[in-house]
VOPAGU-2260 file (C-alpha; in pm, 1 decimal, decimal comma):
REM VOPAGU-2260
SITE   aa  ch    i         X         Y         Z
SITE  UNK   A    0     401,5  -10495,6   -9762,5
SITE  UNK   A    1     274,4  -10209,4  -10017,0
SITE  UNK   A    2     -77,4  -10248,6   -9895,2
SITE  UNK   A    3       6,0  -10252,9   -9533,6
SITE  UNK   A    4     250,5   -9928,2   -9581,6
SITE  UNK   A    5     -43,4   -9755,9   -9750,7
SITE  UNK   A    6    -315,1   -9833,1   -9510,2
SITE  UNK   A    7     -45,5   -9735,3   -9215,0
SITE  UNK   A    8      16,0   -9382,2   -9427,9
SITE  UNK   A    9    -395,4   -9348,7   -9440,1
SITE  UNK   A   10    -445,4   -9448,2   -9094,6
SITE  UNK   A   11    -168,0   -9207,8   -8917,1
SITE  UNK   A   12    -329,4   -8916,8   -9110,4
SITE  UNK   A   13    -621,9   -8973,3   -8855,7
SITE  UNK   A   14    -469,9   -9028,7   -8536,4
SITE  UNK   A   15    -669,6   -9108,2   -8272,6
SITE  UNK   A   16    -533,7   -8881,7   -7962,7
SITE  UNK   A   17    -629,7   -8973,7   -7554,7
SITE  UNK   A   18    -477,9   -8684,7   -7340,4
SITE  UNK   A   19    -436,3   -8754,5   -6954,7
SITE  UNK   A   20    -373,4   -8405,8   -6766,2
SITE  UNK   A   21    -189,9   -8387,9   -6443,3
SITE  UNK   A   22    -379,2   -8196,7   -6204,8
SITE  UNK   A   23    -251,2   -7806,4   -6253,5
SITE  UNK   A   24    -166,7   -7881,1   -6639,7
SITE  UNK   A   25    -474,0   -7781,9   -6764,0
SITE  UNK   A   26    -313,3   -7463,4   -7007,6
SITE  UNK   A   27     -57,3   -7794,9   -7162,9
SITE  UNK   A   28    -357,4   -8009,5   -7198,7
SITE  UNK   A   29    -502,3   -7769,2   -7379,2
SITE  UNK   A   30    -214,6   -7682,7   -7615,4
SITE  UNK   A   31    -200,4   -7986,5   -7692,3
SITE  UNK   A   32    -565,6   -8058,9   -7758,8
SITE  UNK   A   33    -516,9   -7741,5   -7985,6
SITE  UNK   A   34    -206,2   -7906,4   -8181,2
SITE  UNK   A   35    -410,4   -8214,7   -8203,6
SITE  UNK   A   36    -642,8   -8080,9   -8359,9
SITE  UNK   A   37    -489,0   -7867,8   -8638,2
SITE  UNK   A   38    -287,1   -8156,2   -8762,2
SITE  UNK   A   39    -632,4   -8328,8   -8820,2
SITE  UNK   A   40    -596,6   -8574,0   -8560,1
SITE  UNK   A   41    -936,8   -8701,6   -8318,7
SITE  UNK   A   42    -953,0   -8679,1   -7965,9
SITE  UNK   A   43    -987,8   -9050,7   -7793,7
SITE  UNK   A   44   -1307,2   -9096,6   -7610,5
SITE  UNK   A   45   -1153,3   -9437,7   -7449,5
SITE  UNK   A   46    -801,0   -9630,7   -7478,1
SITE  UNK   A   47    -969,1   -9846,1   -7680,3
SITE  UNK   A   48   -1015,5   -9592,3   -7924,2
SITE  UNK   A   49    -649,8   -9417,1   -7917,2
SITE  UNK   A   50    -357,3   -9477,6   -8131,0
SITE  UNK   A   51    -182,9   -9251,9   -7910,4
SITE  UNK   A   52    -134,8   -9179,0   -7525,7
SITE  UNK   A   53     -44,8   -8793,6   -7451,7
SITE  UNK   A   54      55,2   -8750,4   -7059,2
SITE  UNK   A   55      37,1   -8372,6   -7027,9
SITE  UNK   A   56     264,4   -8308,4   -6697,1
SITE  UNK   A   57     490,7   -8520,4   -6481,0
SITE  UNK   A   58     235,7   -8771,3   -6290,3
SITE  UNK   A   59     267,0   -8911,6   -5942,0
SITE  UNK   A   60     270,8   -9208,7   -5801,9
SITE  UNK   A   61     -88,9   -9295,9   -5786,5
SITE  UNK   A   62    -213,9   -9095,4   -6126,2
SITE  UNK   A   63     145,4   -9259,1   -6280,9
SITE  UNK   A   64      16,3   -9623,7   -6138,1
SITE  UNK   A   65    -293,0   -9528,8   -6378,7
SITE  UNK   A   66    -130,8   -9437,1   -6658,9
SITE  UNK   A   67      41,3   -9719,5   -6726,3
SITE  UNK   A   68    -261,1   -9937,3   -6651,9
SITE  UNK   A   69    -439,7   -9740,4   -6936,3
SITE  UNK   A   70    -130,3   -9775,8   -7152,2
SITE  UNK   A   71    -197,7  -10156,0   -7124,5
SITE  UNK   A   72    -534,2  -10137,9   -7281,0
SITE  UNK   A   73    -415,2   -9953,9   -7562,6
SITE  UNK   A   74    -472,9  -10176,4   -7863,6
SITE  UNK   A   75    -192,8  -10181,5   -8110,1
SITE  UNK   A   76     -12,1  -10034,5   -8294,2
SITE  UNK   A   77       1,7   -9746,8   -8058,9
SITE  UNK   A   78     248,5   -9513,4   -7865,0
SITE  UNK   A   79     272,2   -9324,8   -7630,2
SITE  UNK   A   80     454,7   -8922,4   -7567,6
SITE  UNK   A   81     484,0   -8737,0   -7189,8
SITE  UNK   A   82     487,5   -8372,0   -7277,4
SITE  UNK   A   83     624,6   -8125,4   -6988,7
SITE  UNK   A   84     608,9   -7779,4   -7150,0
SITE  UNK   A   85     474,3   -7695,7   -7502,8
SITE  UNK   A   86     744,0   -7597,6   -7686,8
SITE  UNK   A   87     753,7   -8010,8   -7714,5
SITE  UNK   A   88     446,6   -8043,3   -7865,6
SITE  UNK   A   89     511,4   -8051,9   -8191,7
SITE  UNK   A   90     808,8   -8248,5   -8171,3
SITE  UNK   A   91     610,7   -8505,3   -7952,1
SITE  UNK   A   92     352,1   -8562,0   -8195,1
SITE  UNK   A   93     598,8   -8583,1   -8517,9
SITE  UNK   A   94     776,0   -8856,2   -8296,2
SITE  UNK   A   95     374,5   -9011,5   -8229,1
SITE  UNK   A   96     317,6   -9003,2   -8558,5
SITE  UNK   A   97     675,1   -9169,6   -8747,0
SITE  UNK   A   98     641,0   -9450,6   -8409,1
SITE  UNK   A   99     289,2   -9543,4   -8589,1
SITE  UNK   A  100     450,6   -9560,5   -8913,9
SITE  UNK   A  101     737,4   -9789,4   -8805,7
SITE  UNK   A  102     594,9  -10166,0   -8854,9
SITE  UNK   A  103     895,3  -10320,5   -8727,2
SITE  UNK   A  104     882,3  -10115,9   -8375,2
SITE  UNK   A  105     461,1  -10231,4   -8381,7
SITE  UNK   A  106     543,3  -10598,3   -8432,5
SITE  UNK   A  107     823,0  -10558,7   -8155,5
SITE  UNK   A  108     543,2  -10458,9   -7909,2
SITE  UNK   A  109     304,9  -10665,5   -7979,0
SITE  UNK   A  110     517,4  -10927,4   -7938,4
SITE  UNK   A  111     663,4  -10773,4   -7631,4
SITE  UNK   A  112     343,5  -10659,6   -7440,5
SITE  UNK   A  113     122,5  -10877,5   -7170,2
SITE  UNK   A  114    -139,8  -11085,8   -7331,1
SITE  UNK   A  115    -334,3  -11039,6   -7022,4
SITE  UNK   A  116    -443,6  -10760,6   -6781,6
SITE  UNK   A  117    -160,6  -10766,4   -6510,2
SITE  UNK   A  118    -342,5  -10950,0   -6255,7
SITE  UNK   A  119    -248,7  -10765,6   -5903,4
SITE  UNK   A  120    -327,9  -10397,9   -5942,8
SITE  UNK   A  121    -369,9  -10342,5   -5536,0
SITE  UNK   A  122    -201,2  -10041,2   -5556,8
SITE  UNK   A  123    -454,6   -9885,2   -5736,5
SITE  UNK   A  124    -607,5   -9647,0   -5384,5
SITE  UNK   A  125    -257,2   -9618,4   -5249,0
SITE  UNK   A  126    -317,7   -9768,0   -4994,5
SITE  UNK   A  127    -663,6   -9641,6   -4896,9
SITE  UNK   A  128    -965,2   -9873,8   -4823,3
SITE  UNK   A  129   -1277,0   -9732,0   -5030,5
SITE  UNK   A  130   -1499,5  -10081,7   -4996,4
SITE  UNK   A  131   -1525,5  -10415,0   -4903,6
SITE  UNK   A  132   -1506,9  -10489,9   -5309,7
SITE  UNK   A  133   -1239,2  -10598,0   -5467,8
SITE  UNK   A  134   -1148,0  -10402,9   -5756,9
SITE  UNK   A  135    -779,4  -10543,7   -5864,9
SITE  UNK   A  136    -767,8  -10471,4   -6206,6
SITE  UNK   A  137   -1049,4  -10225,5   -6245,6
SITE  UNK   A  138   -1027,6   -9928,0   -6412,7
SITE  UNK   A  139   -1274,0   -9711,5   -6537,0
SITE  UNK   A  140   -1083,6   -9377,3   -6545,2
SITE  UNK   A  141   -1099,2   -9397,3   -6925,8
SITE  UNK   A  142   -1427,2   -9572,8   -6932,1
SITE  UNK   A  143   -1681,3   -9383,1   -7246,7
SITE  UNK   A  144   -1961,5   -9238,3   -7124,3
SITE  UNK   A  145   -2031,6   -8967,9   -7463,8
SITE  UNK   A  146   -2288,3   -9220,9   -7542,8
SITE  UNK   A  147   -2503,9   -9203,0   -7246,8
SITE  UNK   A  148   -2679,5   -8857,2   -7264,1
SITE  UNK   A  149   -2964,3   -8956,4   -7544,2
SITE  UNK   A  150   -2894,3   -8561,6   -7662,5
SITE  UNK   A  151   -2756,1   -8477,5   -7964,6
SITE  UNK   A  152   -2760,8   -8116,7   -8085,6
SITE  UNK   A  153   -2547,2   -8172,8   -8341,8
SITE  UNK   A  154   -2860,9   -8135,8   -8633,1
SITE  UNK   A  155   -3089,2   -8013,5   -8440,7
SITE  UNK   A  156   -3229,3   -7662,9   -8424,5
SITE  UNK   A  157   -3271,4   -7499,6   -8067,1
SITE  UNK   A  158   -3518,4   -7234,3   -8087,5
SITE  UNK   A  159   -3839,4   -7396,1   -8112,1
SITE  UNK   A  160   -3819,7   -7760,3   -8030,1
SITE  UNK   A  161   -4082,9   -8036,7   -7859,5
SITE  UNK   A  162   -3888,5   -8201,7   -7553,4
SITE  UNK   A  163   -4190,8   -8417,4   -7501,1
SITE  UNK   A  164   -4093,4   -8804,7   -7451,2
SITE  UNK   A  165   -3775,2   -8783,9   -7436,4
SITE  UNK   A  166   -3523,1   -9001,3   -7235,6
SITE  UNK   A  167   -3199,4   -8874,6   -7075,7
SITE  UNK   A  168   -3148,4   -9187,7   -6870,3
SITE  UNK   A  169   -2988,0   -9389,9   -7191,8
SITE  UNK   A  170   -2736,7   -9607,9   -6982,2
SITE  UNK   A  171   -2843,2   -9903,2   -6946,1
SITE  UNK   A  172   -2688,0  -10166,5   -6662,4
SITE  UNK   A  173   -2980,3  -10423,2   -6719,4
SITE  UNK   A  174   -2704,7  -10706,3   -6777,2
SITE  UNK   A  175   -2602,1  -10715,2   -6448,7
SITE  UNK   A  176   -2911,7  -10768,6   -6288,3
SITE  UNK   A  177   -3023,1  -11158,9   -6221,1
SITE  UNK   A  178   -2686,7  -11288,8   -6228,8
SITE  UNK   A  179   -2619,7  -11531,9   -5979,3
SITE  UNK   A  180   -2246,1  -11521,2   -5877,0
SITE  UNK   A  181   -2202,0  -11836,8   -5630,6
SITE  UNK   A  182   -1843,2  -11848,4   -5488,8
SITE  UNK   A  183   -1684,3  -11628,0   -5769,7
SITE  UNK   A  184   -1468,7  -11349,7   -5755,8
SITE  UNK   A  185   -1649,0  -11035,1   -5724,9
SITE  UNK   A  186   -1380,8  -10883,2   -6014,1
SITE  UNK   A  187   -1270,0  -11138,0   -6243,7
SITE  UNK   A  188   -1019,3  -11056,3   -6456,2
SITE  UNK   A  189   -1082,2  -10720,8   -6319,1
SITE  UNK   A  190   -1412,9  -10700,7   -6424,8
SITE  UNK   A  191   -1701,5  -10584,6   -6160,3
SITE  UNK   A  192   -1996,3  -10842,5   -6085,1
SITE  UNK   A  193   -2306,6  -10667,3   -5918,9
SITE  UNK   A  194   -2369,2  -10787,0   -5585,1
SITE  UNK   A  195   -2668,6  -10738,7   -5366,7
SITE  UNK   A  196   -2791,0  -10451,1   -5133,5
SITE  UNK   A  197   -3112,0  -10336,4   -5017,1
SITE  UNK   A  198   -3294,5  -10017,1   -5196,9
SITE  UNK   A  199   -3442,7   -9711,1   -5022,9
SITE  UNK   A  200   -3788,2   -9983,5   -5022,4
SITE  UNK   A  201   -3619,3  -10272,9   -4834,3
SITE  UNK   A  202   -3577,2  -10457,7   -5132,2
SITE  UNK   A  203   -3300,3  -10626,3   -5246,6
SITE  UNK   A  204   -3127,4  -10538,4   -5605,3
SITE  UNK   A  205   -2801,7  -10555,6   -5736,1
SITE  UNK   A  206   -2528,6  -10367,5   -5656,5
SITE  UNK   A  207   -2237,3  -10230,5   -5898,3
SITE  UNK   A  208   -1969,5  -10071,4   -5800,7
SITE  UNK   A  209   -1737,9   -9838,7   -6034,7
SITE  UNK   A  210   -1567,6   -9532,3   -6087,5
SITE  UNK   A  211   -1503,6   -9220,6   -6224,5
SITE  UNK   A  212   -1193,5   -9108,1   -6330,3
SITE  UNK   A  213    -941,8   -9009,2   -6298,7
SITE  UNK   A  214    -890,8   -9029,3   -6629,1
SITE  UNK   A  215   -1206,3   -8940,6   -6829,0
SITE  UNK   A  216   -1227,0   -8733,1   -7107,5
SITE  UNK   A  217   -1470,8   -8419,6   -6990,4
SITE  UNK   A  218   -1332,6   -8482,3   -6602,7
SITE  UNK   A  219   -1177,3   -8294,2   -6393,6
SITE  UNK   A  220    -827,6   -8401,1   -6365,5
SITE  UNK   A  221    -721,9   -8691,4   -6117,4
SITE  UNK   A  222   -1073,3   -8679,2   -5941,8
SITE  UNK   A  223   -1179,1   -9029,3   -5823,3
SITE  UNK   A  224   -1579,4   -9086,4   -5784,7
SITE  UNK   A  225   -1626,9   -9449,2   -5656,3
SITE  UNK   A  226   -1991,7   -9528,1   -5740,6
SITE  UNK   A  227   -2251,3   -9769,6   -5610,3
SITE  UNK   A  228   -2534,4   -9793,6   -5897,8
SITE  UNK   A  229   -2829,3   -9932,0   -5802,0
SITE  UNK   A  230   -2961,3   -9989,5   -6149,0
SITE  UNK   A  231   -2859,8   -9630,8   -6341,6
SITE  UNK   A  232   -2881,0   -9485,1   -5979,3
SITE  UNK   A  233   -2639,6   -9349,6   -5773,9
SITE  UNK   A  234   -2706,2   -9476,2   -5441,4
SITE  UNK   A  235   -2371,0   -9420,1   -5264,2
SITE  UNK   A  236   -2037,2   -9235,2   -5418,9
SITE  UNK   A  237   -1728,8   -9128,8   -5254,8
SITE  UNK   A  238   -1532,7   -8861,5   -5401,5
SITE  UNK   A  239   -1118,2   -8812,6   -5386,7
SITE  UNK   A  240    -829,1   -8685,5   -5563,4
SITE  UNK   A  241    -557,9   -8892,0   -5637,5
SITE  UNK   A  242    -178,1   -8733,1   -5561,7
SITE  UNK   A  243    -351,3   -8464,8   -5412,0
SITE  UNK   A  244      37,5   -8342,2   -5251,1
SITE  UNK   A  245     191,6   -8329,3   -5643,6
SITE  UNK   A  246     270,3   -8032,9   -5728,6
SITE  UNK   A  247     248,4   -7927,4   -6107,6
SITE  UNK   A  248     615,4   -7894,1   -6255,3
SITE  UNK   A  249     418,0   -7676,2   -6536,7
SITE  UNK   A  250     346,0   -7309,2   -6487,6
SITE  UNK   A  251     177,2   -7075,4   -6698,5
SITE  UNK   A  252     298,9   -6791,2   -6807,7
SITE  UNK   A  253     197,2   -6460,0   -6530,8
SITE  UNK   A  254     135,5   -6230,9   -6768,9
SITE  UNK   A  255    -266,1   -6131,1   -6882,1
SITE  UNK   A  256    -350,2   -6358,5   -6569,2
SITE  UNK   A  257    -747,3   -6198,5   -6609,2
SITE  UNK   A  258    -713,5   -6378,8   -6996,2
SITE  UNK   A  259    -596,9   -6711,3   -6837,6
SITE  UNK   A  260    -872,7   -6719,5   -6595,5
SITE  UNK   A  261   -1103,8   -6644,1   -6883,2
SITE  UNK   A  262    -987,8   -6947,6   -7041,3
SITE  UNK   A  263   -1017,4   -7130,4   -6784,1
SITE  UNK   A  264   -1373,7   -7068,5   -6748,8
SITE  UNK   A  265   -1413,8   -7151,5   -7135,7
SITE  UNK   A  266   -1250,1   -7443,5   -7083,3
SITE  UNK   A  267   -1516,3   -7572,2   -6817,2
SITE  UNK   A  268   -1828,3   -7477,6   -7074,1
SITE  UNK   A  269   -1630,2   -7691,3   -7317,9
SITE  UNK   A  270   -1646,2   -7978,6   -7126,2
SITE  UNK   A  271   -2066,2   -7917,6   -6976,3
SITE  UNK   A  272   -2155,7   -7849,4   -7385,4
SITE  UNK   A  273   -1959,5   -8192,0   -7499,5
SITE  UNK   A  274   -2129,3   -8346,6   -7238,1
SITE  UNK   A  275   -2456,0   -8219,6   -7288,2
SITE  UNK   A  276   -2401,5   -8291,6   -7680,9
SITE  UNK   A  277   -2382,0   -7969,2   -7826,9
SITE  UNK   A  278   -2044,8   -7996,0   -8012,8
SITE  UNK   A  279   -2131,8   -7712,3   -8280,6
SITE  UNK   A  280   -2129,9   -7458,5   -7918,5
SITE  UNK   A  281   -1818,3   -7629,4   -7771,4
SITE  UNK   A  282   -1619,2   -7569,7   -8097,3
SITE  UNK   A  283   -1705,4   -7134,3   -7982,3
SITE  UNK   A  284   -1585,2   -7205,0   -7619,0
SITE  UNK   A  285   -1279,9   -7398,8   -7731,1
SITE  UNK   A  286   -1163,8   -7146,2   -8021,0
SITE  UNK   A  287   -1253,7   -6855,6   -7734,0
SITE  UNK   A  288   -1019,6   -7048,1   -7500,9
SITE  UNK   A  289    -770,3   -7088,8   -7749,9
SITE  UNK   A  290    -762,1   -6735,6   -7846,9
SITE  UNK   A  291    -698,3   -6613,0   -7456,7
SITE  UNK   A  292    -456,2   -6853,7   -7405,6
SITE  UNK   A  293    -302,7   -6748,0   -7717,7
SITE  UNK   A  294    -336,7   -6373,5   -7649,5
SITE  UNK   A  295    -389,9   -6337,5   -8008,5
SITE  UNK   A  296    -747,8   -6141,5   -8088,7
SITE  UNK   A  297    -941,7   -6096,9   -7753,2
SITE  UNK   A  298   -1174,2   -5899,5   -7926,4
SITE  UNK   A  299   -1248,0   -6189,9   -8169,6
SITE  UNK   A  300   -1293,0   -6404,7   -7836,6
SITE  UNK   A  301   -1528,9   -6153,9   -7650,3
SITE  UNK   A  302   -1754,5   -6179,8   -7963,4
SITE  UNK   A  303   -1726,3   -6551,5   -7968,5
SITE  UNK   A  304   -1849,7   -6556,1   -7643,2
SITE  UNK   A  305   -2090,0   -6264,4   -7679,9
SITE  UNK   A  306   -2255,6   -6492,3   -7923,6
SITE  UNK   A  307   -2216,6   -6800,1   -7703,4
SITE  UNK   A  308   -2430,1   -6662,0   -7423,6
SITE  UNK   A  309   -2688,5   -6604,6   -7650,7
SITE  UNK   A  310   -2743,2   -6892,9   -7787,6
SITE  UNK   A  311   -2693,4   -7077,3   -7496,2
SITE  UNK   A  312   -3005,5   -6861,2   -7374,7
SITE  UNK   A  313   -3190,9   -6908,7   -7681,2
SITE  UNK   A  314   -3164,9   -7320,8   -7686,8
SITE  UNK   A  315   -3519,9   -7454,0   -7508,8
SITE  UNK   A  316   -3344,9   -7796,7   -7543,0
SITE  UNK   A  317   -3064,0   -7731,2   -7390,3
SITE  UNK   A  318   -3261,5   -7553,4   -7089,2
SITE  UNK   A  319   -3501,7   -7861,2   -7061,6
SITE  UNK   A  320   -3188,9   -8094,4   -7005,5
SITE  UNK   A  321   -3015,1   -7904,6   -6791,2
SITE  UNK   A  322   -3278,7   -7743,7   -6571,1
SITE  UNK   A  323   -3323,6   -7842,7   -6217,6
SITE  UNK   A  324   -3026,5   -8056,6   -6203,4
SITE  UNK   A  325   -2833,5   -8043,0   -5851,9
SITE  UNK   A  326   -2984,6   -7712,1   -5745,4
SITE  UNK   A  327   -2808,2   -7518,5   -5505,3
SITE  UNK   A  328   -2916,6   -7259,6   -5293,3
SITE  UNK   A  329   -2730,4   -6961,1   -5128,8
SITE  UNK   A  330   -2769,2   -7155,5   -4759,1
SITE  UNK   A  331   -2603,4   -7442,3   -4887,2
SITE  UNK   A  332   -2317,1   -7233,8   -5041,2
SITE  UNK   A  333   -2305,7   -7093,8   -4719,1
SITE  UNK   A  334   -2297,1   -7433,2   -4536,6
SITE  UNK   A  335   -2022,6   -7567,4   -4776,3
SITE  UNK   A  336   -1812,9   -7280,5   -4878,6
SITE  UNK   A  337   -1891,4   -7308,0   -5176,8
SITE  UNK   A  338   -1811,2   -7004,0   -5409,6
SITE  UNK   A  339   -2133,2   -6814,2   -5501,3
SITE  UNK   A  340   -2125,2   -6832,6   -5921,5
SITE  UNK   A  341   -2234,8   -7193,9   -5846,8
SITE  UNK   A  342   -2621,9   -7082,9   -5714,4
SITE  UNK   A  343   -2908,0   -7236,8   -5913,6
SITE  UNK   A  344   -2907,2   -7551,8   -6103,7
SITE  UNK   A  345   -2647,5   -7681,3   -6379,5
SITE  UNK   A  346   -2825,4   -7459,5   -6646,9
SITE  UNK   A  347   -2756,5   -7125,7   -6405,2
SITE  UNK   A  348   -2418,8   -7261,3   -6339,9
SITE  UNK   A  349   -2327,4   -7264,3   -6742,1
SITE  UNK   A  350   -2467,1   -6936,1   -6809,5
SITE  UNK   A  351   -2279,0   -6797,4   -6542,4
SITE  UNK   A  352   -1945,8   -6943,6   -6598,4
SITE  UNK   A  353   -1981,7   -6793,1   -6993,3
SITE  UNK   A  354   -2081,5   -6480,3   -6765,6
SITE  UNK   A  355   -1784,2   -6485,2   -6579,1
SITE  UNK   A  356   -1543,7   -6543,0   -6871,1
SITE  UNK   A  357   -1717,3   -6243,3   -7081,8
SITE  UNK   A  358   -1660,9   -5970,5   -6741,3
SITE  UNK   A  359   -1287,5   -6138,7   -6694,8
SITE  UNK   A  360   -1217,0   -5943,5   -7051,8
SITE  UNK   A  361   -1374,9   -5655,7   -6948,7
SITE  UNK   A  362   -1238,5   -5645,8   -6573,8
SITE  UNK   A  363   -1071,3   -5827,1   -6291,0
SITE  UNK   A  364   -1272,1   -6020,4   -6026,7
SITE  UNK   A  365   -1212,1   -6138,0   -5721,1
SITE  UNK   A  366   -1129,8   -6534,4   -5731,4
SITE  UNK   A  367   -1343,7   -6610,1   -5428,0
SITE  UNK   A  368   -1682,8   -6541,6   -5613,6
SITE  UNK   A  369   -1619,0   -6883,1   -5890,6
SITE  UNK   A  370   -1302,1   -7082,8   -5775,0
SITE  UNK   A  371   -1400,1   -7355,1   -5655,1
SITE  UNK   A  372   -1171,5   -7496,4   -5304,7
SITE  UNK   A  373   -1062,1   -7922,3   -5491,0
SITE  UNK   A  374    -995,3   -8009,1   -5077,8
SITE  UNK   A  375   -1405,6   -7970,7   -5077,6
SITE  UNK   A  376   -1481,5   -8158,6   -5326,2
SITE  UNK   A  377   -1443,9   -8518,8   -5117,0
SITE  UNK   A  378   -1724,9   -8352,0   -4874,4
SITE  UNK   A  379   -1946,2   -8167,9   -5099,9
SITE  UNK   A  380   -1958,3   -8399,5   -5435,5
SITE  UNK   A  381   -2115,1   -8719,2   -5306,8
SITE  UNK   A  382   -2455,4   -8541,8   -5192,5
SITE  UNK   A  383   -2448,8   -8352,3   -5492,3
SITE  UNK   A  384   -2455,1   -8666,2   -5713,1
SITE  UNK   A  385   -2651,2   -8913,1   -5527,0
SITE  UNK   A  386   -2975,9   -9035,4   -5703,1
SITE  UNK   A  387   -2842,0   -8953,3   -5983,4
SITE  UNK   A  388   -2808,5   -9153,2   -6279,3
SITE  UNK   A  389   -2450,5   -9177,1   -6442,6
SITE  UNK   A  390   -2476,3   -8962,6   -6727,0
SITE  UNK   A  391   -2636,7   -8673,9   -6498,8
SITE  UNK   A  392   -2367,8   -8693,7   -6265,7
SITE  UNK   A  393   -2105,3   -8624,5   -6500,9
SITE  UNK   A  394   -2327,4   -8326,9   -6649,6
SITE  UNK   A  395   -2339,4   -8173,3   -6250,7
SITE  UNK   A  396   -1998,2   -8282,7   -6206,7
SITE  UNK   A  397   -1867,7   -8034,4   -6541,4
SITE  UNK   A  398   -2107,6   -7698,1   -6444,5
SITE  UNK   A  399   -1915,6   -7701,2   -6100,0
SITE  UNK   A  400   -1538,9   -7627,8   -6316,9
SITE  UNK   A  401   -1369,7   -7822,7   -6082,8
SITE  UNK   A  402    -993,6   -7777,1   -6038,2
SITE  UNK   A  403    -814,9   -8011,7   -5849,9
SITE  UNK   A  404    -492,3   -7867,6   -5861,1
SITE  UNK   A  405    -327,3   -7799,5   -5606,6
SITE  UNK   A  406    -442,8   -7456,4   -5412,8
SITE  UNK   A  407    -363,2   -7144,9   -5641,4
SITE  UNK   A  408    -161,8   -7337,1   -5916,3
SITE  UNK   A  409    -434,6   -7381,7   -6193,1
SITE  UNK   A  410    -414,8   -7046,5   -6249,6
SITE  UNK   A  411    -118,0   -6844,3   -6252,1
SITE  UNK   A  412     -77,0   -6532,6   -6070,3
SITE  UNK   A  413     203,2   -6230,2   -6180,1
C-alpha cells in the first residue's frame, strides 16, 4: 500500500487535463487552461491520455450526450469536474486532484463502470441523418491528430532552413485498404470499416468515414466535420454544430471589450501554431492572451505580440507549410460573406489575425472585418476542406478562428 500511495502522490503531481468548452465559454476554457497549467498539470491530447475531464460551461443535450461518451473512455483512475464560472477553478481542480488520490473511490469505479462501450449510441446526430453508415458508438471528437503534421519546430531554427523532401501528409490510413468485410457490421463495436466508392478516376477504393469534433483539442468548439477519406483525402465532408440553440450560461466580463477581442484573436493563433507544431510561438500567443484576459500588463502583451509577428514573418518553414493552403479570394468572400481578414491562404490568414490582435490594443475595429458568421460555417467549410488530407484540414480549419457560439456571445459587449 506504501508503494501504491507514493506512485499515486508522483502521478497526481502530473495530471493529465482534457478540457471540453461549451460553445461561448471560450474566456472559462481558457482560465482554466491557464490554472492547469500553473499547477504543473498537461493538457490531454485524447481521453486516453487524461486523468481528468474539465467541462467548461453547462452542455446541451447533444454536446452533453458526448461528454459522457468521452467520460467512458477515460481509463482509470480518473475524474471528472463541470466548471460554470472561474471563481471554481481552483476549488475544482483541488477536488480533481484529492479524487485521484483516493484509492478506495478508484477501485469503487472501476468496479462500477461498463466493461464495454455502451452499445446503442443512436442519439449521437440528434436525430439528424448524415449517411447511410452506421456510426453507433463512434466517436472521434477526442480522436489525436498532434501527430499527423510531420512538423516540428520545437528544435529547429526558422531563418534559414531547406524544406526540400519533406512530407506533410504523415497520416497514414493504409490499414484499411484491402479489407474484405463480407456481411459484417460496417461499425463494430463502434469502430468504422472502410467501404467502397468510386474515385474522381472511376476507380473503386475504400471508403472511411469519420469525424471531427466536437471535441478536439485545437477545434473550434462543438463543430461536427463528418469526413469521407478516400485514402488521406477528403473526398466528401459535411460540416455542423451541435446544440447550435444553447445559449452560454457564462458571460464575460463587459469591461475592456477591445482587450477581450484581442484575446480572442490570440487564442485562434494558439491553436494554428500548436497545430502547425510550433509550441515555443504558441507559448507568446497564449501568455499574450492570458495577459488581456487578465488585464494585467497590456503593454507586456503588445510586445509579446510585437515580437510574435515577427517571427512569424521571419520563419521560411513555417511559410512553406502554410502557403497556398485553402486560398481565398476577395470574390469568394464576397460570394460567402465571409469577413475580409480571411483573404489569402492560411499563412495570410495567421499573420493577419496576430495583425488584428496588435491594432485591437491600439484601437477599436469594427467586428464585421474578422468575425466570422458559425451559421456559415455548414455552407462554406466543406469546399474549403475537400481534397484535403486530414492534418491540412484541421490547419485551414484553425486560421479561419471559428466561433460557434451563438451570434454575439463569444465576445462580450459593455
Amino acid at each position: 500500500m506504501g508503494m501504491t500511495a507514493a506512485l499515486t502522490r508522483a502521478a497526481v503531481r502530473r495530471v493529465h487535463v482534457l478540457t471540453v468548452e461549451v460553445p461561448g465559454d471560450w474566456v472559462l476554457r481558457a482560465a482554466v487552461e491557464r490554472c492547469v497549467a500553473a499547477r504543473g498539470w498537461c493538457a490531454a491530447v485524447s481521453p486516453a491520455d487524461a486523468d481528468a475531464l474539465a467541462v467548461c460551461g453547462m452542455p446541451g443535450s447533444e454536446l452533453g450526450e458526448v461528454v459522457e461518451r468521452i467520460w467512458d473512455q477515460l481509463p482509470g483512475p480518473r475524474v471528472r469536474i463541470d466548471i460554470t464560472d472561474k471563481e471554481s477553478i481552483d476549488s475544482a481542480l483541488d477536488r480533481a486532484g484529492a479524487e485521484l488520490l483516493d484509492c478506495g473511490r478508484q477501485r469503487d469505479d472501476a468496479r462500477d463502470r461498463a466493461q464495454s462501450p455502451r452499445p446503442d449510441h443512436s442519439g449521437h446526430h440528434g436525430g439528424t441523418a448524415h449517411g447511410g453508415t452506421d456510426h453507433r458508438g463512434m466517436n472521434h471528437g477526442a480522436m489525436d491528430h498532434n501527430g499527423h503534421h510531420g512538423m516540428d519546430h520545437s528544435a529547429m531554427e526558422h531563418g534559414d532552413m531547406d524544406h526540400h523532401n519533406m512530407d506533410h501528409g504523415a497520416m497514414d490510413h493504409s490499414g484499411h485498404h484491402g479489407m474484405d468485410h463480407g456481411g459484417m457490421e460496417m461499425a463494430p463495436a463502434g469502430i468504422a470499416l472502410a467501404e467502397g466508392g468510386e474515385d474522381r478516376d472511376g476507380l473503386e477504393m475504400d471508403v472511411l468515414h469519420l469525424r471531427l469534433g466536437p471535441v478536439l483539442p485545437h477545434w473550434p468548439a462543438g463543430l461536427v466535420l463528418r469526413c469521407s477519406l478516400q485514402g488521406d483525402v477528403l473526398a466528401e465532408a459535411e460540416a455542423w454544430i451541435v446544440d447550435n440553440d444553447h445559449e452560454s450560461r457564462y458571460k464575460a466580463p463587459p469591461e475592456r471589450t477591445e482587450l477581450v477581442v484581442a484575446a480572442r484573436q490570440c487564442d485562434h493563433v494558439v491553436d494554428l501554431l500548436e497545430l502547425s507544431g510550433w509550441p515555443r510561438a504558441a507559448a507568446i500567443a497564449r501568455q499574450a492572451r492570458d495577459l488581456l484576459l487578465g488585464d494585467s500588463d497590456v503593454d507586456r502583451a503588445r510586445e509579446l505580440l510585437d515580437g510574435l509577428h515577427k517571427m512569424l514573418g521571419k520563419s521560411r518553414l513555417l511559410r512553406w507549410s502554410l502557403r497556398d493552403l485553402a486560398p481565398l479570394t476577395s470574390e469568394s468572400l464576397d460570394r460567402h460573406e465571409l469577413p475580409a481578414a480571411l483573404a489569402g491562404d492560411t499563412y495570410d490568414r495567421l499573420l493577419t489575425r496576430v495583425g488584428l490582435a496588435r491594432t485591437l490594443l491600439r484601437e477599436p475595429l469594427n467586428s464585421s472585418l474578422f468575425e466570422l458568421d458559425s451559421t456559415k460555417i455548414s455552407d462554406v467549410l466543406p469546399a474549403l476542406v475537400r481534397g484535403l488530407d486530414m492534418a491540412t484540414a484541421r490547419l485551414v480549419v484553425a486560421s479561419l478562428g471559428i466561433d460557434t457560439a451563438r451570434a454575439n456571445e463569444s465576445i462580450p459587449h459593455g
